[in-house]
N, CA, C and O atoms as a GROMACS GRO file, in nm:
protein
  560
    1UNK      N    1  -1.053  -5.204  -5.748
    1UNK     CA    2  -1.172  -5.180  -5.826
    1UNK      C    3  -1.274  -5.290  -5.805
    1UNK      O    4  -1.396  -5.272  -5.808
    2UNK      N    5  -1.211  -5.413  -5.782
    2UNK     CA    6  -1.328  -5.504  -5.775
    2UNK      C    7  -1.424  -5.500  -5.674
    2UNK      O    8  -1.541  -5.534  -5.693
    3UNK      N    9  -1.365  -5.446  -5.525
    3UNK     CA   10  -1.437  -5.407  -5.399
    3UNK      C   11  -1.549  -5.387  -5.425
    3UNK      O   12  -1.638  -5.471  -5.409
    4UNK      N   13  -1.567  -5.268  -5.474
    4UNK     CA   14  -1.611  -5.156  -5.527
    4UNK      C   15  -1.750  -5.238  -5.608
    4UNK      O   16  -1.864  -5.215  -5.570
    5UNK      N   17  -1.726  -5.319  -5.703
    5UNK     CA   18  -1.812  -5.373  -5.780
    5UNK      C   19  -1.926  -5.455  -5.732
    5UNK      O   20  -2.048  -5.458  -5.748
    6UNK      N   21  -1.835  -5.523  -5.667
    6UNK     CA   22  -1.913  -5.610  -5.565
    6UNK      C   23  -2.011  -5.540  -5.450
    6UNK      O   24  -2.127  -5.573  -5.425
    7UNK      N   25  -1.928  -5.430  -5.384
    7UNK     CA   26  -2.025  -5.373  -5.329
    7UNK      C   27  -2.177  -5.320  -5.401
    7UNK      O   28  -2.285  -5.318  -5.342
    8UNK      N   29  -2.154  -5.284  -5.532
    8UNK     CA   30  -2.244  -5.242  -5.639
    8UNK      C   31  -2.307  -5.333  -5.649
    8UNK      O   32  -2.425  -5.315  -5.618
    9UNK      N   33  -2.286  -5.414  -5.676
    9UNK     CA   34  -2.345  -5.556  -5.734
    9UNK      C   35  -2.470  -5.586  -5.579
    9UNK      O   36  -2.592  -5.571  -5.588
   10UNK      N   37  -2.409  -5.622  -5.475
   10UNK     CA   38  -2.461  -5.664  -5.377
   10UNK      C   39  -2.575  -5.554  -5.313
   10UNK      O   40  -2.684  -5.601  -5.280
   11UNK      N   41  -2.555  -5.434  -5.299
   11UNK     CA   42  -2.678  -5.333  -5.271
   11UNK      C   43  -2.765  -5.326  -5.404
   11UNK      O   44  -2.884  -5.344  -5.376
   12UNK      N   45  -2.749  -5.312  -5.501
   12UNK     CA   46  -2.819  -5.338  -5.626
   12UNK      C   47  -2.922  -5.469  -5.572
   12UNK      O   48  -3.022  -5.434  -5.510
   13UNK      N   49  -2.907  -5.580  -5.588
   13UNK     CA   50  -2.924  -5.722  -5.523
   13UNK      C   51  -3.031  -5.731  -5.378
   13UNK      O   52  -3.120  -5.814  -5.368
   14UNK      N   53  -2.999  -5.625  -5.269
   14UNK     CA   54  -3.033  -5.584  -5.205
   14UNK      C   55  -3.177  -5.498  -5.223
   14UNK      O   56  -3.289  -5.531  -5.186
   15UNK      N   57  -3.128  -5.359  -5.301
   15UNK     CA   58  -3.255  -5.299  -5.327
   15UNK      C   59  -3.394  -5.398  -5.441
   15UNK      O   60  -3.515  -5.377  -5.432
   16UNK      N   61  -3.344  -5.476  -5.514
   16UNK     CA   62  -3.458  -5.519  -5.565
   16UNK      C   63  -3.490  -5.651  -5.508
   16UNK      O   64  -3.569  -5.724  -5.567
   17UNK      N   65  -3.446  -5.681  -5.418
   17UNK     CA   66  -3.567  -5.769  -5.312
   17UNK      C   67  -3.657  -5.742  -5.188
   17UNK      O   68  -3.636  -5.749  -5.067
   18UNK      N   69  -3.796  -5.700  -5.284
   18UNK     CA   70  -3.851  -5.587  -5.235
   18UNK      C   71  -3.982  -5.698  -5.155
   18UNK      O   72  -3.978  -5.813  -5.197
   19UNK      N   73  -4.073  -5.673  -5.067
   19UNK     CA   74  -4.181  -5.700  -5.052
   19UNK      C   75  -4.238  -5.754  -5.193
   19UNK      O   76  -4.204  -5.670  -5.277
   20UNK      N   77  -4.300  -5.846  -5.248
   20UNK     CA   78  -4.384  -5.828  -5.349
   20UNK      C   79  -4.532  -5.884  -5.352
   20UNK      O   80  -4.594  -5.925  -5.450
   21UNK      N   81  -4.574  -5.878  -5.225
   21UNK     CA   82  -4.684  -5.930  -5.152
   21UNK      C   83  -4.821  -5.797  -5.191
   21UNK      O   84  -4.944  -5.802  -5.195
   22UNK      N   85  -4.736  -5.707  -5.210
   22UNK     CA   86  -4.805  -5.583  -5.153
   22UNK      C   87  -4.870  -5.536  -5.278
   22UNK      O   88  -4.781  -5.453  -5.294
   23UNK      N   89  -4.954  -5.514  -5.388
   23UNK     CA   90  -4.993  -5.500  -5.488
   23UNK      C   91  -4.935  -5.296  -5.457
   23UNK      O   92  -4.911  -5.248  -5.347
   24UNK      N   93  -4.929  -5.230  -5.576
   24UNK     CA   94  -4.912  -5.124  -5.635
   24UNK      C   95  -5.061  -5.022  -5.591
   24UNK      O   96  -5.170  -5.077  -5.576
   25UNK      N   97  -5.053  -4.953  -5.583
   25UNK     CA   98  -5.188  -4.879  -5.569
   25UNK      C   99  -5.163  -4.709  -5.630
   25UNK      O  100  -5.059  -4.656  -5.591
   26UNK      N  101  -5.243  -4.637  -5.712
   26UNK     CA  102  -5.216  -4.531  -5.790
   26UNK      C  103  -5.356  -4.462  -5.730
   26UNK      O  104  -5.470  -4.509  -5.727
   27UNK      N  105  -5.303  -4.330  -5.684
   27UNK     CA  106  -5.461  -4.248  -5.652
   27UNK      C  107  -5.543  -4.203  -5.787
   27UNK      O  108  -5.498  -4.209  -5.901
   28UNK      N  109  -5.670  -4.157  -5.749
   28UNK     CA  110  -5.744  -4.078  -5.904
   28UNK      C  111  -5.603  -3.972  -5.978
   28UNK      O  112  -5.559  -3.974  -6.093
   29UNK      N  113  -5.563  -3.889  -5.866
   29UNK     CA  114  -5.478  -3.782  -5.904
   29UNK      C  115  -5.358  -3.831  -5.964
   29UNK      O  116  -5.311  -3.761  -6.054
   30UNK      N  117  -5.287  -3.959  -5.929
   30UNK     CA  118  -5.151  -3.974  -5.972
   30UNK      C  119  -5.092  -3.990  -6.113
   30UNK      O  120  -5.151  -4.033  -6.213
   31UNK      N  121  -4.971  -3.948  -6.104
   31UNK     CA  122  -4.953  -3.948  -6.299
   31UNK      C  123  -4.990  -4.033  -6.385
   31UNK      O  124  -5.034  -3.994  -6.493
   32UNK      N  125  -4.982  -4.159  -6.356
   32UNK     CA  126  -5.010  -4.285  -6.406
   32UNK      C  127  -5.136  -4.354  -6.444
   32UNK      O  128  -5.162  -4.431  -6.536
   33UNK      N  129  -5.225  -4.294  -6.323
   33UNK     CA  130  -5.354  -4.308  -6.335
   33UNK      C  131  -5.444  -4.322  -6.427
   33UNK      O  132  -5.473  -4.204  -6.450
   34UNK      N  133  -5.535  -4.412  -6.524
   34UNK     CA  134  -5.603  -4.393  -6.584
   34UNK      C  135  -5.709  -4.292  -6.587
   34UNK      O  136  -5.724  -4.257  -6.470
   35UNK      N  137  -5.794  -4.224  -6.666
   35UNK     CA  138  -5.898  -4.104  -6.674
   35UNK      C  139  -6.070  -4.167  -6.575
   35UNK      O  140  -6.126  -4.276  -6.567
   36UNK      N  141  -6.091  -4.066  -6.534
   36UNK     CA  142  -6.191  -4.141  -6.461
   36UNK      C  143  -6.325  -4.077  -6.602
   36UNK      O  144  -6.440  -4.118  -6.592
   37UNK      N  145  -6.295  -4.001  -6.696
   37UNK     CA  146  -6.371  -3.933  -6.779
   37UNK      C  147  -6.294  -3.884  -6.888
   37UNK      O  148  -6.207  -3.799  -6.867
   38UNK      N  149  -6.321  -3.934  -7.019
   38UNK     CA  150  -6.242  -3.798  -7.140
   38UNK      C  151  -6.398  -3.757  -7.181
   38UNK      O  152  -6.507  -3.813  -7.170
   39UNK      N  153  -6.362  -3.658  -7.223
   39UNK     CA  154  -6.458  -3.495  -7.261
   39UNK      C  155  -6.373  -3.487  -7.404
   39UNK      O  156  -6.251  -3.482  -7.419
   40UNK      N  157  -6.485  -3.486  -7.508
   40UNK     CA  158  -6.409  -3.410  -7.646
   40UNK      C  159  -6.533  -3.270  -7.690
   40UNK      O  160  -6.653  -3.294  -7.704
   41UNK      N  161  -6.485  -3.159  -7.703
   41UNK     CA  162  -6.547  -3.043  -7.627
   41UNK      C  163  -6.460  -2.997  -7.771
   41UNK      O  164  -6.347  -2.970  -7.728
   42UNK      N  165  -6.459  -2.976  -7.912
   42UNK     CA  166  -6.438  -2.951  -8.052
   42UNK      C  167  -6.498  -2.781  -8.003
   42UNK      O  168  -6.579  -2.746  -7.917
   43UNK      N  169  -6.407  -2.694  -8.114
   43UNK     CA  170  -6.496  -2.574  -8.157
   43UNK      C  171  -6.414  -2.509  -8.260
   43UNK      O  172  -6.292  -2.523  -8.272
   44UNK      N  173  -6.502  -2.426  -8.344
   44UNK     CA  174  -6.463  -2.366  -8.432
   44UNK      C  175  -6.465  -2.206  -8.421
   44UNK      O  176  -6.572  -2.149  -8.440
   45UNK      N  177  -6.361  -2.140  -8.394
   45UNK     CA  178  -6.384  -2.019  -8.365
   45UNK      C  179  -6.386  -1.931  -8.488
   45UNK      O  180  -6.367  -1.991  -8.594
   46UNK      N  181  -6.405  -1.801  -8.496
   46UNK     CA  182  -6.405  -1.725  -8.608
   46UNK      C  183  -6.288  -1.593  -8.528
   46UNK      O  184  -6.255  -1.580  -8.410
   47UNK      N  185  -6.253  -1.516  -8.643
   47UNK     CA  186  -6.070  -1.487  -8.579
   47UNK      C  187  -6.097  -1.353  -8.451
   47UNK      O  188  -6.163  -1.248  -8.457
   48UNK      N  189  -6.046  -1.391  -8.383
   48UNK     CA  190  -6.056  -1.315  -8.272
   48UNK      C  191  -6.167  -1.377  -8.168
   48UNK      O  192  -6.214  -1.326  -8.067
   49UNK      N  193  -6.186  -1.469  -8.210
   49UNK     CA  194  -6.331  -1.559  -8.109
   49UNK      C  195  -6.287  -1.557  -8.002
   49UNK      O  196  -6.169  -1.523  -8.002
   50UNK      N  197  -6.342  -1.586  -7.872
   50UNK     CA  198  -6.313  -1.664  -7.749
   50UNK      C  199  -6.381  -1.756  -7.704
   50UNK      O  200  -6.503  -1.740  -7.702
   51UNK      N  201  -6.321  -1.885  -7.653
   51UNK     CA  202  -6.446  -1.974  -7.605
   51UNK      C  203  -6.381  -2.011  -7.453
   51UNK      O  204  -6.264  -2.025  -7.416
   52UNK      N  205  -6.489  -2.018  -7.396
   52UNK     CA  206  -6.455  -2.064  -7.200
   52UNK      C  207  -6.491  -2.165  -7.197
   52UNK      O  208  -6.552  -2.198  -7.298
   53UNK      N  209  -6.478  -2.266  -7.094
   53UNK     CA  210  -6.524  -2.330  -7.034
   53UNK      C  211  -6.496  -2.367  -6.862
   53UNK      O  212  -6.436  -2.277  -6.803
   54UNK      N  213  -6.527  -2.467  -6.793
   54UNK     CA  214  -6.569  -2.450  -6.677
   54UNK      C  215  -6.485  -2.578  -6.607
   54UNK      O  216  -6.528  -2.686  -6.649
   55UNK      N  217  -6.378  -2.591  -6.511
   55UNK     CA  218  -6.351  -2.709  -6.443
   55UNK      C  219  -6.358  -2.704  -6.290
   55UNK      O  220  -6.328  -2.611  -6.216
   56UNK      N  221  -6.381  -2.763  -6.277
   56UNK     CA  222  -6.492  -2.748  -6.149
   56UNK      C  223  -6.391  -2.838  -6.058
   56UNK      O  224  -6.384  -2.953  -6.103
   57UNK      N  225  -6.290  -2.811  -5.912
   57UNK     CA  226  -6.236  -2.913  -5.874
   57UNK      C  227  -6.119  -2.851  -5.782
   57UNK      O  228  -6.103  -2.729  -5.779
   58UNK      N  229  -6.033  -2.945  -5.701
   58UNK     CA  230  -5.920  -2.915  -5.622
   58UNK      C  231  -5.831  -2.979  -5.616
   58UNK      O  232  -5.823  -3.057  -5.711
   59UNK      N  233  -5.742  -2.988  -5.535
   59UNK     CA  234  -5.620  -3.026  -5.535
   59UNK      C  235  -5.605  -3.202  -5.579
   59UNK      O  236  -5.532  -3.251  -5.666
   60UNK      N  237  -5.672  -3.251  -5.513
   60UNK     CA  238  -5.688  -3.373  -5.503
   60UNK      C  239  -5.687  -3.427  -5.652
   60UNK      O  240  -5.613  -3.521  -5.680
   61UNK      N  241  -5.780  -3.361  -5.762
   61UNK     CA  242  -5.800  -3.370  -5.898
   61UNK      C  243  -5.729  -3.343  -5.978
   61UNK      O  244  -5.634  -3.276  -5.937
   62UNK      N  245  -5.728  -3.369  -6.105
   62UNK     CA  246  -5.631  -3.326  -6.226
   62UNK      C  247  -5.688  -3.317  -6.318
   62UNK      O  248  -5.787  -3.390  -6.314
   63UNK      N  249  -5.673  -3.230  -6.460
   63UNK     CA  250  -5.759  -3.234  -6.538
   63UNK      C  251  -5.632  -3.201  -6.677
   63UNK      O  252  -5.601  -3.085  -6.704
   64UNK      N  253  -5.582  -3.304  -6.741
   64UNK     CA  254  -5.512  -3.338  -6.839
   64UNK      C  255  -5.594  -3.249  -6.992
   64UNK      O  256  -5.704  -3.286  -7.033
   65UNK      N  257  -5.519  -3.134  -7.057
   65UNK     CA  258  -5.568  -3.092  -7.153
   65UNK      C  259  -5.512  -3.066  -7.247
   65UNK      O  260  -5.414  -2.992  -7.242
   66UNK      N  261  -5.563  -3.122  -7.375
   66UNK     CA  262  -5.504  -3.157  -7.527
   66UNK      C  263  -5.601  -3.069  -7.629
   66UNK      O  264  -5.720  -3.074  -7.659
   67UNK      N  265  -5.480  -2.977  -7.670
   67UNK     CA  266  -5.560  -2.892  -7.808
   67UNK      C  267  -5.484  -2.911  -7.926
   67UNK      O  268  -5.361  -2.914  -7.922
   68UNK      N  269  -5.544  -2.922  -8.027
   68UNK     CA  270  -5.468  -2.906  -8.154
   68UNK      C  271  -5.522  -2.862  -8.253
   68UNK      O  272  -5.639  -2.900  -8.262
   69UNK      N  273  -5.484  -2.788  -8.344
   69UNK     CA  274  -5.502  -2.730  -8.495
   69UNK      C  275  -5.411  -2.738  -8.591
   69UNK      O  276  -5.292  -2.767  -8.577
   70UNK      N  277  -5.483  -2.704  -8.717
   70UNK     CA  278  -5.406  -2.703  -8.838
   70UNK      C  279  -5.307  -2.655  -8.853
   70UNK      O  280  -5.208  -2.718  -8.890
   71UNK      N  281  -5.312  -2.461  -8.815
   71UNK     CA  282  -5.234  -2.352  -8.783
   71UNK      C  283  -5.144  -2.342  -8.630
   71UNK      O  284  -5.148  -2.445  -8.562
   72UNK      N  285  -5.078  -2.243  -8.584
   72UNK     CA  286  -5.030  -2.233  -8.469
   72UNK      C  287  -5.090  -2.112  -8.500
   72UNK      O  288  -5.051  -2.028  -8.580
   73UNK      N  289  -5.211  -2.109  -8.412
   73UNK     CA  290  -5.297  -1.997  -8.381
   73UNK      C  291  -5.362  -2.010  -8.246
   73UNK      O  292  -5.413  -1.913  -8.189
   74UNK      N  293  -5.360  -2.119  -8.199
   74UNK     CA  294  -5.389  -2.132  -8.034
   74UNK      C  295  -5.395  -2.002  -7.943
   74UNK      O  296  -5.287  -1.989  -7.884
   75UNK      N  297  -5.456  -1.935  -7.922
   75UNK     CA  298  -5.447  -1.839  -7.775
   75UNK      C  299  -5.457  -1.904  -7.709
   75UNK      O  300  -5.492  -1.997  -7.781
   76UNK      N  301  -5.457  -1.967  -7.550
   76UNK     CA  302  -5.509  -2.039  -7.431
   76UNK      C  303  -5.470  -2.007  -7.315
   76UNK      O  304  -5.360  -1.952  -7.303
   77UNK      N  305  -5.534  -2.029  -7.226
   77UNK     CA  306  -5.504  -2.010  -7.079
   77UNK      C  307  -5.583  -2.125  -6.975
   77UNK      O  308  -5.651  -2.220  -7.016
   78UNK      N  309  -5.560  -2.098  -6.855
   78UNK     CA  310  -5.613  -2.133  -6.758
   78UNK      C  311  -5.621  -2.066  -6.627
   78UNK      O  312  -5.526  -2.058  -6.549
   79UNK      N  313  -5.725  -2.023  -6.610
   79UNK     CA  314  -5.728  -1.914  -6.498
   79UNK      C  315  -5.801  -1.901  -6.383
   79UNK      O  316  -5.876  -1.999  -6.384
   80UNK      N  317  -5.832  -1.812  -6.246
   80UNK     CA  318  -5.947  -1.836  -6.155
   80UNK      C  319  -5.968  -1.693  -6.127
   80UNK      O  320  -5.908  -1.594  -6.170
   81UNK      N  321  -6.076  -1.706  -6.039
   81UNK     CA  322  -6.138  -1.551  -6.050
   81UNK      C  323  -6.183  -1.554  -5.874
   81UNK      O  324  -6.286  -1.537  -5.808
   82UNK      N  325  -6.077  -1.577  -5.855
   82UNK     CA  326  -6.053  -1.573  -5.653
   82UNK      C  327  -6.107  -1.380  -5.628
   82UNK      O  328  -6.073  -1.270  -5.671
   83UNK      N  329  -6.192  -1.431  -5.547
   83UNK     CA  330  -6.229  -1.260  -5.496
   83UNK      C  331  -6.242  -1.184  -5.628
   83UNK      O  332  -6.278  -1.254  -5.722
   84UNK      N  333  -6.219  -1.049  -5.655
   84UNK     CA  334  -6.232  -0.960  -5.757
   84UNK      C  335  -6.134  -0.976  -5.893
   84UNK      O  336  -6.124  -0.905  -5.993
   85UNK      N  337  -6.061  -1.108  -5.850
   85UNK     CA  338  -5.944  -1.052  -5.907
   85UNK      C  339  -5.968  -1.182  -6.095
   85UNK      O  340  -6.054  -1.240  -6.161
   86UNK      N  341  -5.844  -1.158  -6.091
   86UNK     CA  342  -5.806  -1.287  -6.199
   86UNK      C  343  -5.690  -1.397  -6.171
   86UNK      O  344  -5.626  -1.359  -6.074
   87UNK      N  345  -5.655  -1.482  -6.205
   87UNK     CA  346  -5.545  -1.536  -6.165
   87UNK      C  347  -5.493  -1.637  -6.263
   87UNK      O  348  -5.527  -1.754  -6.247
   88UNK      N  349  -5.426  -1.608  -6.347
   88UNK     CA  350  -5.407  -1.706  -6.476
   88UNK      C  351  -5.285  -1.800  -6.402
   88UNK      O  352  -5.196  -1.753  -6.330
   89UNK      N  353  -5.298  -1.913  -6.429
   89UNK     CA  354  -5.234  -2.009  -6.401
   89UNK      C  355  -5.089  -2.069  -6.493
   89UNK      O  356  -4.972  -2.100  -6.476
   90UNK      N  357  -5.199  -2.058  -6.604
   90UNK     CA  358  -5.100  -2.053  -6.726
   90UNK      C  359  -5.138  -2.031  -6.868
   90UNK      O  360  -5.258  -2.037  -6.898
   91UNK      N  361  -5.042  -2.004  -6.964
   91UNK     CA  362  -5.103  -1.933  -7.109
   91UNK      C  363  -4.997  -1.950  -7.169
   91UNK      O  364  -4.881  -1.961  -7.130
   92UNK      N  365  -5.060  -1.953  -7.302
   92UNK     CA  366  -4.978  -1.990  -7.434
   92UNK      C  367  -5.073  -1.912  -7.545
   92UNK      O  368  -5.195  -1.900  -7.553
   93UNK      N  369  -4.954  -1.860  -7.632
   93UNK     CA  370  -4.974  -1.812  -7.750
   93UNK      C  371  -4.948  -1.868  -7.842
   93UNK      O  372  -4.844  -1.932  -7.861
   94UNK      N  373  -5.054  -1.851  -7.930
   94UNK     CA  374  -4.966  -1.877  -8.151
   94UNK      C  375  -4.920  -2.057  -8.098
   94UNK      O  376  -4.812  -2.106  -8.131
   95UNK      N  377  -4.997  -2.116  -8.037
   95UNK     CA  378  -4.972  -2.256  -7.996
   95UNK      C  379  -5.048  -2.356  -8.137
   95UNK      O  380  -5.159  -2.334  -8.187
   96UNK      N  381  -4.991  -2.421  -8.159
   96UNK     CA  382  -5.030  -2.546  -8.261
   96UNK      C  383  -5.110  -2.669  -8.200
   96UNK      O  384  -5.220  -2.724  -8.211
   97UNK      N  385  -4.994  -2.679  -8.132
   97UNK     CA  386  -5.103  -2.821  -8.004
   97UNK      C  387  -5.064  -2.811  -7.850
   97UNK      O  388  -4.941  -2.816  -7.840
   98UNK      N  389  -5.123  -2.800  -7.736
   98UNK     CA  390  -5.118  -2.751  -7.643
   98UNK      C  391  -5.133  -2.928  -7.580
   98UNK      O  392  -5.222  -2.999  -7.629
   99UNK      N  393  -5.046  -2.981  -7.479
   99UNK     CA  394  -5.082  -3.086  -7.359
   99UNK      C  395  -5.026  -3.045  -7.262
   99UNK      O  396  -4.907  -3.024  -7.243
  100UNK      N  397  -5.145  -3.029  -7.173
  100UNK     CA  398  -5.104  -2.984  -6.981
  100UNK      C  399  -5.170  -3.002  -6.904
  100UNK      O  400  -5.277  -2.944  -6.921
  101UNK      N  401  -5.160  -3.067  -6.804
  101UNK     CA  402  -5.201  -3.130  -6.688
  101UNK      C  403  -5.197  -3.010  -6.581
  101UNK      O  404  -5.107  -2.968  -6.508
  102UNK      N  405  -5.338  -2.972  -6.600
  102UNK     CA  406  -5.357  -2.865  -6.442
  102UNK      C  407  -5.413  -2.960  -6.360
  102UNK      O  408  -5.493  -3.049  -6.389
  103UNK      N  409  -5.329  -2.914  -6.183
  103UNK     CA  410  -5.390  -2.989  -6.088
  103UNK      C  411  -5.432  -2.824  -5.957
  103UNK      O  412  -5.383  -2.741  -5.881
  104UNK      N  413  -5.509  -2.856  -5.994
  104UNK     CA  414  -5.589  -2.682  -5.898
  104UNK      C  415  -5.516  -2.664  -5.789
  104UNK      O  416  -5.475  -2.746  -5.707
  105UNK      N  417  -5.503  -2.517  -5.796
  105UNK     CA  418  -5.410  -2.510  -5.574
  105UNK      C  419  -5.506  -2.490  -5.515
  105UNK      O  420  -5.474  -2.449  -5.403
  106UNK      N  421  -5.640  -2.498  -5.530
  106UNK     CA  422  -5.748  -2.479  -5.429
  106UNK      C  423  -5.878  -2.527  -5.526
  106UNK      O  424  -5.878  -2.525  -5.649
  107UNK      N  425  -6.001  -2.576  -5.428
  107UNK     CA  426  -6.114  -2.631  -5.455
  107UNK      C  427  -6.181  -2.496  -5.524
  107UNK      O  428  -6.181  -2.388  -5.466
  108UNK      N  429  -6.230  -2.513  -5.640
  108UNK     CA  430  -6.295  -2.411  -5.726
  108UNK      C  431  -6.373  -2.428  -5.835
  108UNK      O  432  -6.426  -2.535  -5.864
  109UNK      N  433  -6.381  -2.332  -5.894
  109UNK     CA  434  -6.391  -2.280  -6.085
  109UNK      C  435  -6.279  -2.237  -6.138
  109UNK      O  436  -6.217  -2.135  -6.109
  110UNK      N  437  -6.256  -2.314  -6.213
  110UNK     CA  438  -6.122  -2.287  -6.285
  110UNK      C  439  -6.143  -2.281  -6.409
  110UNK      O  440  -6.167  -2.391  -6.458
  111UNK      N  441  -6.144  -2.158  -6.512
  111UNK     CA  442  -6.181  -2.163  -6.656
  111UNK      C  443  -6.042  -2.151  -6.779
  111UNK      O  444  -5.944  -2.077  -6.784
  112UNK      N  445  -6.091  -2.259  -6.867
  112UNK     CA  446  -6.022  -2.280  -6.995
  112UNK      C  447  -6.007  -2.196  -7.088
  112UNK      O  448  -6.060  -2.238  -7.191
  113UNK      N  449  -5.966  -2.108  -7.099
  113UNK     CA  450  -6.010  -2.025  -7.215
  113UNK      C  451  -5.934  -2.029  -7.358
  113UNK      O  452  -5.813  -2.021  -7.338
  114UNK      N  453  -5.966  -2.040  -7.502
  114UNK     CA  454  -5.905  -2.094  -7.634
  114UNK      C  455  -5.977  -2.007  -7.680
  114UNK      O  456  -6.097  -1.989  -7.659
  115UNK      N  457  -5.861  -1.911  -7.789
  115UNK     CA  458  -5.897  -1.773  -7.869
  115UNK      C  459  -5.826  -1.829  -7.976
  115UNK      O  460  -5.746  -1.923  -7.973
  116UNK      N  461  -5.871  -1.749  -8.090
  116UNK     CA  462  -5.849  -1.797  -8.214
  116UNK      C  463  -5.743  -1.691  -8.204
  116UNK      O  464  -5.786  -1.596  -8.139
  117UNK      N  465  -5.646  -1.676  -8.237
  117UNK     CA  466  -5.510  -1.552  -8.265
  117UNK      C  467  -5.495  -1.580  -8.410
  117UNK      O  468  -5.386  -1.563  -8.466
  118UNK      N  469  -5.579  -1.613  -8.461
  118UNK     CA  470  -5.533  -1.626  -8.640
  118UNK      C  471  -5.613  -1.527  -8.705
  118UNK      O  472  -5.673  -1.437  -8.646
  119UNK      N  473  -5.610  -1.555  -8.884
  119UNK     CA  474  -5.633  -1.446  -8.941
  119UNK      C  475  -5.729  -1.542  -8.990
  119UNK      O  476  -5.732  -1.501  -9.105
  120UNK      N  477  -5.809  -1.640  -8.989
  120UNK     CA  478  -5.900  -1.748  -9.049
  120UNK      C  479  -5.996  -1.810  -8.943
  120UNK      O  480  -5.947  -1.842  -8.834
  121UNK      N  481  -6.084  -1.824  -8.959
  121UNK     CA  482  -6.146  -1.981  -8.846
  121UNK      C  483  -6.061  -2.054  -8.851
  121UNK      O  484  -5.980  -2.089  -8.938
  122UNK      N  485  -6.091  -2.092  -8.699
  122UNK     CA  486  -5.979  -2.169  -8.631
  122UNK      C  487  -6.064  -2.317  -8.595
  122UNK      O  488  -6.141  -2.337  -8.502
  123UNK      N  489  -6.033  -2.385  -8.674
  123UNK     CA  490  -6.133  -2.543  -8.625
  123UNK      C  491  -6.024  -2.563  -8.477
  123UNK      O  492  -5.908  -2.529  -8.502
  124UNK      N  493  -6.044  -2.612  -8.333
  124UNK     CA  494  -5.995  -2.673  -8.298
  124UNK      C  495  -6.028  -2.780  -8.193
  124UNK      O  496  -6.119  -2.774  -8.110
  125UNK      N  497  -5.933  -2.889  -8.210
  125UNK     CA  498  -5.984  -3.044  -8.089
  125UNK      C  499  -5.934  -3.066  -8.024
  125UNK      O  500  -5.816  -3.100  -8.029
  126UNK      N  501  -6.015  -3.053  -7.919
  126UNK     CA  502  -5.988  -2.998  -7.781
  126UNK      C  503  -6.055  -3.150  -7.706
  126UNK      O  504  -6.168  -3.190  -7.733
  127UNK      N  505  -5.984  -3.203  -7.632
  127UNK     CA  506  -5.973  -3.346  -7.522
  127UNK      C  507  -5.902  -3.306  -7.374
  127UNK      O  508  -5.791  -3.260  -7.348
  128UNK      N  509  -6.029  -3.349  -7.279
  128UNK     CA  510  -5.988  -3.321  -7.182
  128UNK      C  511  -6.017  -3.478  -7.085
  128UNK      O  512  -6.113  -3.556  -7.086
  129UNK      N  513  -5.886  -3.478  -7.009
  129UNK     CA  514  -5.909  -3.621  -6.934
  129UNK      C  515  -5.909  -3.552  -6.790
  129UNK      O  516  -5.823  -3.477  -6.741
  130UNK      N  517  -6.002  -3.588  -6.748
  130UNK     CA  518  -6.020  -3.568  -6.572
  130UNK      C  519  -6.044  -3.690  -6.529
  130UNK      O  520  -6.106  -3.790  -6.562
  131UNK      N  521  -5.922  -3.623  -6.380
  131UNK     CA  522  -5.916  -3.746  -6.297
  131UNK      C  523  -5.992  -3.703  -6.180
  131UNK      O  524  -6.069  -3.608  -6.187
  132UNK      N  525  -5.971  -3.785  -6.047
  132UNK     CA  526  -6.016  -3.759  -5.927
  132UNK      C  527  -6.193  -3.730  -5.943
  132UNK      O  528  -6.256  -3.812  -6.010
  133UNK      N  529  -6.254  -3.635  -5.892
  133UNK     CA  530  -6.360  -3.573  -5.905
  133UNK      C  531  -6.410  -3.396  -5.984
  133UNK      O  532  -6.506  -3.320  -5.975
  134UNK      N  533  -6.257  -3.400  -6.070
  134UNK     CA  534  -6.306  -3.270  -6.153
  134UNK      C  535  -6.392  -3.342  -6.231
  134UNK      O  536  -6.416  -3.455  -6.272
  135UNK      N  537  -6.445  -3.178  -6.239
  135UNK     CA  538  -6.568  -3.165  -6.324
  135UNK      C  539  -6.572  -3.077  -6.482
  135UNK      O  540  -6.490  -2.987  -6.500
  136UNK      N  541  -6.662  -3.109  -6.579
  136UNK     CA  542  -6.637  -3.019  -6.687
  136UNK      C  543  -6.775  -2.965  -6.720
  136UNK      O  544  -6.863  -3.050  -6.730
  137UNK      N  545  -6.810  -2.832  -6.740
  137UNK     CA  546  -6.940  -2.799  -6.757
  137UNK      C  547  -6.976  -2.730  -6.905
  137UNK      O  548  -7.084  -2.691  -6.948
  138UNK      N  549  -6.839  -2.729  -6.966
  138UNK     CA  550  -6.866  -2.696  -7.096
  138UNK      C  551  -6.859  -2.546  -7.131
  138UNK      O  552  -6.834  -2.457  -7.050
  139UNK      N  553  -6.892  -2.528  -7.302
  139UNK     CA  554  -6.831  -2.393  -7.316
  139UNK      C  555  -6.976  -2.347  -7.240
  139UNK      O  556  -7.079  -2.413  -7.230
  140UNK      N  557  -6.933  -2.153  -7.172
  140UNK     CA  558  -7.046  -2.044  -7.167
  140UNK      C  559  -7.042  -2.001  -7.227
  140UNK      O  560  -7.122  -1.909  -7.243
   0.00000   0.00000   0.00000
């Protein structure tokens, strides 16, 4: 057993004597990355509302998005409108607080969309952190 330990011990020992000359470097896109922009983009819907908005961007970019309300009444999505079509990316229902990091599969318009699914106005605060060179153009 001791072989064994030692061998552990010594590649352990091994892997953390690393270069440390070399400083760390994190792209706009990478997880870690600080926001190159937060957006607080609030709305109050009335029941059955819809509100859009606009992210403008590609692969390279990320656009980190935080909703929350009182209720779990959240509708949301994220979607594109390639050629004729639609293309939802992703969606959530009857959501309370929503955090998700879309990173686009192609350079575009990519729209946010937050529906009230409740039986009341729906106050909700809505924070968006973009990295890289997305863009936010706000509700249409």
């Amino acid at each position: 057993m001791r072989p064994i330990c030692l061998c552990l011990c010594l590649l352990l020992a091994a892997l953390a004597c690393g270069d440390a000359a070399e400083p760390a470097t994190i792209d706009a896109a990478g997880v870690d990355a600080a926001p190159r922009e937060t957006v607080t983009a609030d709305r109050t819907l009335g029941v059955g509302e819809i509100a859009e908005g606009i992210l403008t961007g590609g692969p390279a970019d990320r656009a980190d998005l935080h909703l929350a309300a009182a209720t779990a009444a959240i509708d949301w999505n994220i979607h594109g409108h390639a050629g004729s079509g639609t293309q939802t990316v992703v969606e959530g229902l009857a959501q309370l607080t929503v955090d998700y990091g879309f990173v686009p599969s192609a350079q575009g318009e990519w729209f946010v969309l937050v529906r009230n699914g409740g039986t009341a106005p729906l106050a909700v605060t809505v924070r968006l952190e973009l990295h890289g060179a997305m863009t936010w153009s706000g509700w249409q």
